[in-house]
C-alpha positions in Angstrom: -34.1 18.3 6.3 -35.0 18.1 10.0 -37.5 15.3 8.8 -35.2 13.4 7.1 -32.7 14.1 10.2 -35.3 12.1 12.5 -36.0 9.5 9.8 -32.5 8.5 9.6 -31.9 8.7 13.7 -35.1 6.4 13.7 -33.5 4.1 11.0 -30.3 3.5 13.5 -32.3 1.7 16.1 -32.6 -2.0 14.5 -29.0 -1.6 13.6 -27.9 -1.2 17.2 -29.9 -3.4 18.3 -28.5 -6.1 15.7 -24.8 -4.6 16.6 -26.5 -5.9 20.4 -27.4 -9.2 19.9 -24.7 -9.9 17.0 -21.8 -9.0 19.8 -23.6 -10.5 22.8 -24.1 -13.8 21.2 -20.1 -14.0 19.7 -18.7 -13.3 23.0 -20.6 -16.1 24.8 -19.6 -18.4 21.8 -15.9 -17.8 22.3 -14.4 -20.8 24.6 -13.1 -19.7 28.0 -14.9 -18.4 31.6 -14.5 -15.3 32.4 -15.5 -16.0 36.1 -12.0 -18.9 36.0 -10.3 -16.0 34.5 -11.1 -13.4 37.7 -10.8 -15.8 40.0 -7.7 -17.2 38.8 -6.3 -20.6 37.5 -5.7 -22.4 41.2 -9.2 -21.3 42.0 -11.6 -24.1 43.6 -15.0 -25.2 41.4 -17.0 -23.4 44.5 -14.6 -20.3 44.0 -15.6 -20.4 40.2 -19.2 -20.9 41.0 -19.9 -17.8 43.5 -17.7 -15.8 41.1 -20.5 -16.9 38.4 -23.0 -15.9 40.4 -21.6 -12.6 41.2 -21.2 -11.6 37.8 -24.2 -12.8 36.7 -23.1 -15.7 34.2 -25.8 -18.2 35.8 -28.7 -16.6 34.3 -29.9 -18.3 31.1 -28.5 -16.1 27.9 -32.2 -14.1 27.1 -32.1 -13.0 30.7 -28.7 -11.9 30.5 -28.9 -10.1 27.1 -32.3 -8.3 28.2 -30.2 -6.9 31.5 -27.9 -5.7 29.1 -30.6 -3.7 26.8 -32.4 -2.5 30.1 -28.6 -1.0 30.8 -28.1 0.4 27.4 -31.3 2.1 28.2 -30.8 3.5 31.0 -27.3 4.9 29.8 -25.5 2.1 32.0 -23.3 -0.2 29.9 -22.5 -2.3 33.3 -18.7 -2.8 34.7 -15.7 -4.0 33.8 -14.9 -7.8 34.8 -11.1 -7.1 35.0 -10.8 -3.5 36.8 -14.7 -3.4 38.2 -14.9 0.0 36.8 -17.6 1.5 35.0 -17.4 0.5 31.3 -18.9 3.8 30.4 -15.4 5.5 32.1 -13.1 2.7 30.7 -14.6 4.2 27.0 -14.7 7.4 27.7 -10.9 7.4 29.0 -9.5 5.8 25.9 -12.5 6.9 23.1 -10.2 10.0 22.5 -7.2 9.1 21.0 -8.9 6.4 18.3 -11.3 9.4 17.5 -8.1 12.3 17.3 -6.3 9.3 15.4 -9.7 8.6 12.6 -9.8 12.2 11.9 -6.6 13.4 11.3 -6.1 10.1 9.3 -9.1 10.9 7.3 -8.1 14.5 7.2 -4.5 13.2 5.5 -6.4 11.0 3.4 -8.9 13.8 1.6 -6.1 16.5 1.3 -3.3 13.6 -0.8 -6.1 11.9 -2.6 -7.7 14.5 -3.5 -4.9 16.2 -5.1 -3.3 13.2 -6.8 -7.1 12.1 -8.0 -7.4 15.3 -9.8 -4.1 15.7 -11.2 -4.5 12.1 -12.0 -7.7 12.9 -14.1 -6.8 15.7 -15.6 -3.1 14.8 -17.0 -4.4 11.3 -18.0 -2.9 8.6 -19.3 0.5 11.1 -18.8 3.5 9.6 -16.8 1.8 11.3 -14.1 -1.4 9.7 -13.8 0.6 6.2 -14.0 3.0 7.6 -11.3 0.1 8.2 -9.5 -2.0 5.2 -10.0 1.0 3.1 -9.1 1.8 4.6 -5.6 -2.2 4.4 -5.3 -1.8 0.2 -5.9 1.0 0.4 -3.4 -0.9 2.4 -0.8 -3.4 -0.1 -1.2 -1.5 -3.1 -1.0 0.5 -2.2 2.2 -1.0 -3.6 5.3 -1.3 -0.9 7.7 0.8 -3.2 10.6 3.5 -3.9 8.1 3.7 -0.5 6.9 3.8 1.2 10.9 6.9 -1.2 11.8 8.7 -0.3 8.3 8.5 3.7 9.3 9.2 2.9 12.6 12.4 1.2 11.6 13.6 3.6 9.0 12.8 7.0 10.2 12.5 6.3 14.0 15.1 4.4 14.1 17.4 5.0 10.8 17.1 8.5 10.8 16.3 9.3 14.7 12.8 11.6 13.2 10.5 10.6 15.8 10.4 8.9 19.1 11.0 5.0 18.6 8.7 4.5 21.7 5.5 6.4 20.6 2.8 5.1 23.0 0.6 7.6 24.3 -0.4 7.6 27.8 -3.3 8.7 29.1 -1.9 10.6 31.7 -0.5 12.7 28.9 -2.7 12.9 26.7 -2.8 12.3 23.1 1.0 13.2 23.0 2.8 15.1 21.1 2.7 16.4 17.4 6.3 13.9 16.8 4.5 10.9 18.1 1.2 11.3 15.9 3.0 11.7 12.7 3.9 8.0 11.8 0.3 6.8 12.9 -1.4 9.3 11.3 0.3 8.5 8.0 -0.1 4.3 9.2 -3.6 5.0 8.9 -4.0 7.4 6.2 -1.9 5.7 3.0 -4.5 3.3 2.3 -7.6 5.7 2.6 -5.3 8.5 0.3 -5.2 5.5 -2.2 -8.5 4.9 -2.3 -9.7 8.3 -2.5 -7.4 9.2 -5.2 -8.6 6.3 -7.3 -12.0 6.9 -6.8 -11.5 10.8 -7.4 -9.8 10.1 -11.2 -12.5 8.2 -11.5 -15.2 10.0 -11.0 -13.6 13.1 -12.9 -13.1 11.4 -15.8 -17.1 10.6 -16.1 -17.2 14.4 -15.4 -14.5 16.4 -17.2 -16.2 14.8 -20.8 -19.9 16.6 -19.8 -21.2 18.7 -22.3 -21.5 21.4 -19.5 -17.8 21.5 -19.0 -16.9 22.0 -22.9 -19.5 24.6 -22.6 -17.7 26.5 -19.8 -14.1 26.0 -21.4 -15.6 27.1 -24.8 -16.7 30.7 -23.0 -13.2 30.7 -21.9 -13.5 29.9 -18.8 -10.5 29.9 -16.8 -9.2 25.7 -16.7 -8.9 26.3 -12.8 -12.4 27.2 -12.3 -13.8 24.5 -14.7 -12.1 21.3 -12.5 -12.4 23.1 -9.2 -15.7 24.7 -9.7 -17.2 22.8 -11.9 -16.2 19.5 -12.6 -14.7 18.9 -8.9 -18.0 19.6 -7.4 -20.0 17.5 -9.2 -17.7 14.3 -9.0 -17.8 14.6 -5.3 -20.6 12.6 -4.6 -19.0 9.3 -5.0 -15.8 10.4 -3.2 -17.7 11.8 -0.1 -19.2 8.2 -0.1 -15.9 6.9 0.5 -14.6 9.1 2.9 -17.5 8.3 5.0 -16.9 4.5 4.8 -13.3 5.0 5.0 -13.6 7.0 8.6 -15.7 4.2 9.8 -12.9 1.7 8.7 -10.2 3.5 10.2 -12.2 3.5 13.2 -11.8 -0.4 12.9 -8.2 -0.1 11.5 -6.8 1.9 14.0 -7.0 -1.6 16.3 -3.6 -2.5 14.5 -2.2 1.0 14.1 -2.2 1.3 18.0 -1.1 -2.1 18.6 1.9 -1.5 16.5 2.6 2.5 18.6 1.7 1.5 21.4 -1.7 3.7 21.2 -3.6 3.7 24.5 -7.3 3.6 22.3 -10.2 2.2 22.4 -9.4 -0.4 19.7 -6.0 -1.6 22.1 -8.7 -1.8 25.0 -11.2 -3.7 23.0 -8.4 -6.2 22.0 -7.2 -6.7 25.6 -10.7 -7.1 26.6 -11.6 -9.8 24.2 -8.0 -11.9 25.7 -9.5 -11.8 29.1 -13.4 -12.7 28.2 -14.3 -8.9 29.4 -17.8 -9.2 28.0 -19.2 -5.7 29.2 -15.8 -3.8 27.8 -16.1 -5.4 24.7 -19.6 -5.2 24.1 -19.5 -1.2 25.2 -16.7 -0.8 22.9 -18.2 -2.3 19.9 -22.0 -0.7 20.5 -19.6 2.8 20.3 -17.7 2.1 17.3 -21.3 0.8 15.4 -22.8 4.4 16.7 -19.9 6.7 15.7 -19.9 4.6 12.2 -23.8 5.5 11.6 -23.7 9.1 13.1 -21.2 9.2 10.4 -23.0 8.2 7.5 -25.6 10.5 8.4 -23.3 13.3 8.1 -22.8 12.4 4.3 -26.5 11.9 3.7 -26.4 15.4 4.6 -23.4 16.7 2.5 -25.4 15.0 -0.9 -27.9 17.6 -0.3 -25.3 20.8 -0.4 -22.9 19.2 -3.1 -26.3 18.8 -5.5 -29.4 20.4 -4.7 -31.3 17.7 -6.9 -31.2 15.2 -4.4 -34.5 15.2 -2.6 -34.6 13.4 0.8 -38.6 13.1 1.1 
């Protein structure tokens, strides 16, 4: 295990490093000058210039994206053109809430599609499992921006659950319990979708094992054969999912807290790209490529407890 740990650690360094060059090369391709932007629109060409040459923007593109890596390195991921802050604080200050938002999305996504994928897969074809696969459609079809303003307009708003104004400050916090619920739920209808789709799924190849006739054939209780037996088995696929699915919401959540007014990295990354911040950006980014393979390497792991067959040498 602790092999295959360091194999996989090892196996994250030529992503980052394309996540490096992939980001540093689209942000100097996107039209604008972040040294007109600092130094303002009535600035003089000589104004423009020594701002250039301040921030660096005169060396030739390999020298700049080398400094860069030399930072990364060395644990410093530069400042912040706009505030002149470290970028690693600018994160750090907003990482929180996207991270708080991810899980308890995710968290909201396993519990409902898990529970509507089994009952799903073991009532099918019943008005249930339609029911079911229906709302699943819907959940999927709902874009998370769309679907944020139409339970901020009928429960905020039309039946006063909820503050209307639910940005979270960072003086405060993540905020309280009132203002995470329509995010949470934002985020977590199209992960619940998928999850329950791909649950029914994969207890349906499952539930028609000769192992599981077996066990109901003993007289095994019908609760123990989908929960012990069959639900552990199809899990596989659906812990695939949930892994992808956090490291989407990650992405996701860029809309979710543009629509609450979330204070998060993904709001921060947005803002940054408007005013050519190329440090904040590329910090942010390099943190949301990490999280997502740290991630994935925690389900590599689960494989190995849900089925000892797996062999990871």
């Amino acid at each position: 295990m602790f092999t295959f740990i360091v194999r996989r650690l090892l196996q994250t360094i030529p992503v980052i490093i394309g996540v490096t060059i992939l980001t540093f090369s689209m942000m100097h391709l996107i039209p604008g000058n972040p040294a007109q932007i600092m130094a303002g629109e009535s600035a003089s060409p000589e104004q423009i210039a020594l701002m250039e040459e301040r921030l660096g923007l005169n060396d030739p593109l390999p020298v700049q994206y080398l400094d860069y890596v030399k930072g990364i390195a060395t644990g410093d991921l530069g400042n912040s053109i706009r505030s002149g802050r470290a970028v690693s604080d600018e994160i750090l200050l907003r990482l929180r809430p996207t991270v708080e938002l991810a899980i308890y999305s995710t968290a909201l996504s396993i519990v409902i599609g898990l529970v509507a994928g089994i009952v799903s897969a073991v009532r099918r074809y019943s008005w249930a499992d339609s029911l079911i696969m229906i709302l699943a459609l819907f959940g999927l079809s709902m874009p998370a921006f769309w679907l944020g303003l139409m339970l901020i307009q009928y429960f905020a708003i039309g039946f006063n659950i909820g503050p209307i104004n639910t940005g979270w400050f960072l003086a405060s916090g993540w905020g309280t319990w009132q203002q995470q619920v329509l995010p949470v739920v934002t985020l977590g209808t199209a992960g619940a979708a998928i999850i329950a789709r791909m649950t029914r799924s994969s207890m349906l190849e499952v539930i028609d094992q000769d192992y599981i006739r077996t066990a109901r054939a003993k007289g095994v209780k019908e609760r123990v054969v989908v929960y012990r037996h069959a639900l552990k088995n199809a899990l596989i696929p659906v812990v695939t999912v949930v892994g992808l699915q956090f490291g989407s919401l990650l992405g996701g959540a860029v809309l979710t807290e543009s629509v609450f007014a979330i204070n998060g990295l993904g709001r921060l990354i947005v803002d940054s790209i408007q005013a050519r911040d190329f440090p904040i950006v590329q910090g942010g980014i390099l943190v949301f490529a990490l999280l997502f393979v740290l991630v994935n390497i925690v389900v590599d792991i689960l494989y190995r407890y849900l089925n000892k067959r797996i062999d990871f040498n």
